[in-house]
C-alpha positions, 0 to 999 in steps of 0.5 A: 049425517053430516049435518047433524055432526056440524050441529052439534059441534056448532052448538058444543063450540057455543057452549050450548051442547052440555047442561054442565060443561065444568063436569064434562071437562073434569072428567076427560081431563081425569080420563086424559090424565090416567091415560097418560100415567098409565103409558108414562108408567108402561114405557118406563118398565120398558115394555114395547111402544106399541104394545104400551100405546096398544094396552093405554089406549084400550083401557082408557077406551074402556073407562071413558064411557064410564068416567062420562056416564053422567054427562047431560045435554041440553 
């Protein structure tokens, strides 16, 4: 198990993992930025830490594997 995970990382480090790697990266950097305006815009109405770090980061969880359904490997 573990050396399929350093195979793939060897190969993703390569730039050999992903068919395209510019869509891959658009959408984390979409997804990272949403989280990230979703917890600015949390912490600013004064809600508790760790509930605004708790409710960003389980709704993020759940978009990613949305925002990056498309993604293809090689």
């Amino acid at each position: 198990m573990i050396e399929i995970a350093f195979y793939s990382m060897k190969l993703f480090l390569q730039g050999k993992l992903l068919r395209n790697p510019g869509y891959f990266y658009r959408q984390l950097a979409l997804g990272v930025i949403i989280g990230l305006l979703l917890f600015l815009g949390l912490g600013e109405m004064g809600i508790n830490l760790a509930i605004t770090t708790i409710f960003s980061s389980l709704i993020i969880g759940m978009a990613m594997p949305f925002l990056l359904k498309d993604v293809k490997m090689q």
